[in-house]
C-alpha positions in Angstrom: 16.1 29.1 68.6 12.9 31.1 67.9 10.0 29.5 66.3 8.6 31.4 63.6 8.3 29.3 60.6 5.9 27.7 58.7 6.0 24.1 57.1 3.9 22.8 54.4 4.4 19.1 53.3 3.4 18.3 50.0 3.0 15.2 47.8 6.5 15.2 45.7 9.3 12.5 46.1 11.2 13.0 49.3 13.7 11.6 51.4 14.7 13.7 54.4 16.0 17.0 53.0 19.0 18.3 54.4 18.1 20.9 56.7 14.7 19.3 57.4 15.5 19.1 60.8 16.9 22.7 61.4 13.1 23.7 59.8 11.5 21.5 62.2 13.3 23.5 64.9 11.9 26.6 64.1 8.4 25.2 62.6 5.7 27.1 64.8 2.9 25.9 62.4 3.3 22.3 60.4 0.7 21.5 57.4 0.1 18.4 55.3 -1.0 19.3 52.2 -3.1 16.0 51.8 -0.5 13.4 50.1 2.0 15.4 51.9 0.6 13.9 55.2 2.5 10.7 53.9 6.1 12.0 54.3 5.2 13.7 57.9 4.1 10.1 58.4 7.1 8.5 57.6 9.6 11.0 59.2 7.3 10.8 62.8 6.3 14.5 61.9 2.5 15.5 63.4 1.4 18.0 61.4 -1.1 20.5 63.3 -3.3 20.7 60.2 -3.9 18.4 57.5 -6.2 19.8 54.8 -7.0 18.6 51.3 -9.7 16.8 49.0 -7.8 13.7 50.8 -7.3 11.4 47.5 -3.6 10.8 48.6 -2.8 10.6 52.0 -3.1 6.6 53.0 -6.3 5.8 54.3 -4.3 4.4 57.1 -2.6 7.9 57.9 -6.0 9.5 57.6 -7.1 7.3 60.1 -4.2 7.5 62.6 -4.7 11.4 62.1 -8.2 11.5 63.0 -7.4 9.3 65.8 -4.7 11.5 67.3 -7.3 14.6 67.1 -5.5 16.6 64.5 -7.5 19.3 62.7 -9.0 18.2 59.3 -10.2 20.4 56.7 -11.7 17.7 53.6 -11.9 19.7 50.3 -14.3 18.5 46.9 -12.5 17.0 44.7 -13.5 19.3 42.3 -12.2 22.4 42.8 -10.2 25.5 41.2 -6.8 25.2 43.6 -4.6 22.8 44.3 -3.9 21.3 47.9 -0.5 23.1 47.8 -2.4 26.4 46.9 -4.8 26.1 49.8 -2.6 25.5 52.5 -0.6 28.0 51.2 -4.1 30.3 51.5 -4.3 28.8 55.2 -0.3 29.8 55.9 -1.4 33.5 54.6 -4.8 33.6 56.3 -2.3 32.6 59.8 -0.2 35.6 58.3 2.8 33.1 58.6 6.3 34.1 57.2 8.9 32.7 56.1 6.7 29.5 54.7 8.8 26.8 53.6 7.0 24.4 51.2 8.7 20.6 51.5 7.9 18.3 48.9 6.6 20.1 46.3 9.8 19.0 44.0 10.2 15.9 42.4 8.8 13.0 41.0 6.3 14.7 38.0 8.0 17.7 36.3 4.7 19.3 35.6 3.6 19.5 39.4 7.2 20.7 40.5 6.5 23.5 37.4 3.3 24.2 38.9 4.0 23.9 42.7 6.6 26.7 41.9 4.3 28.7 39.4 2.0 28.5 42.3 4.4 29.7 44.9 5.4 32.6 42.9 2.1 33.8 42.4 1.6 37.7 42.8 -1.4 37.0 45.7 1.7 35.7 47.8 3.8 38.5 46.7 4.2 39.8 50.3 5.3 36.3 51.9 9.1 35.2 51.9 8.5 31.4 50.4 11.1 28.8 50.3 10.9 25.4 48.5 13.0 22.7 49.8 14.2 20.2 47.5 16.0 16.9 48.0 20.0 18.8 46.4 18.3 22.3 46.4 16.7 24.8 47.9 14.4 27.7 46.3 13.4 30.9 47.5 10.2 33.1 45.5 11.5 36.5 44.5 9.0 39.4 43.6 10.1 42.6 41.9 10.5 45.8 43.7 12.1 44.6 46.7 15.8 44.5 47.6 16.4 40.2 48.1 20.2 40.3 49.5 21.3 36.6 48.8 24.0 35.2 50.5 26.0 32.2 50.2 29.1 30.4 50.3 32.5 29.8 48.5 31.4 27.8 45.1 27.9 27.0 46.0 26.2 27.3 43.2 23.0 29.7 42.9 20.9 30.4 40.1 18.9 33.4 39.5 16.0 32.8 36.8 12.5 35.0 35.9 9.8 33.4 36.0 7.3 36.1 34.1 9.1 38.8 32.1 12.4 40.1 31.8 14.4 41.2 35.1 15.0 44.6 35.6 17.8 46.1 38.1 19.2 42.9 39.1 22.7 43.6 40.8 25.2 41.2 41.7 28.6 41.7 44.1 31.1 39.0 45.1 29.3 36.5 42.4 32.2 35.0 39.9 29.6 34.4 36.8 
């Protein structure tokens, strides 16, 4: 199998997703979005890059991670992006696609709202981006694109806009 993805960890609740390990098959670029670094931790992931203001990840990660030599980029605290959104910059400035954000749901409703508001964003507009949920996947659709979307028998999919009304969405094989 190819590897071509891109994996961000970020700082939601998470057990190992289903399909994690297929993604870690493919993964040709792994980040830890700082808290995120936590999980990769706990499932014996190395991430290639960890980046963040740091305010999350154990202090006894950060220090395994140092130790091991993997590439740390420390933000201020203060700043106008969220981890998630700047390894999401660093996945675009690697011109990385698909990127496949994993724990950015759960836990706090607000950051799940905002990890996806953030994903959708029009300056990613040209990425495919996947979220990976504990019972659920995502995928970030932009207008003017044909998206085909393909499932299986009864799985259930859901198709909501996140800014506007939808315009020149068609549906085949879909029961309602």
């Amino acid at each position: 199998m190819e590897k071509r993805i891109t994996l961000i960890f970020a700082n939601g609740i998470l057990d190992y997703p289903t399909g994690l390990a297929d993604l870690l098959d493919q993964a040709v670029l792994i980040i830890a979005a700082d808290g995120g670094a936590n999980h990769c931790e706990r499932f014996n992931i190395t991430p290639d890059i960890l980046l963040g203001d740091l305010d999350s990840i154990a202090p006894a990660n950060l220090a395994k991670y140092k130790k091991k030599g993997i590439a740390i980029t420390q933000h201020p605290t203060r700043k106008d992006a969220t981890d998630l959104e700047l390894a999401l910059d660093l996945a675009v400035e690697k011109d990385s696609q698909p990127i496949w954000l994993v724990g950015a749901l759960g836990g706090r409703w607000d950051m799940s709202l905002a990890n996806i508001m953030v994903a959708a964003s029009d300056k990613y507009r040209e990425r495919k981006i996947f979220l990976l949920g504990q019972d659920c996947s995502m995928q970030i659709l932009h207008p003017g694109k044909i998206h085909p979307i393909t499932g299986m028998p009864d799985q259930k999919i859901s198709l909501l806009p996140l800014k506007n009304d939808a315009h020149g969405v068609t549906l085949k094989g879909f029961e309602y």
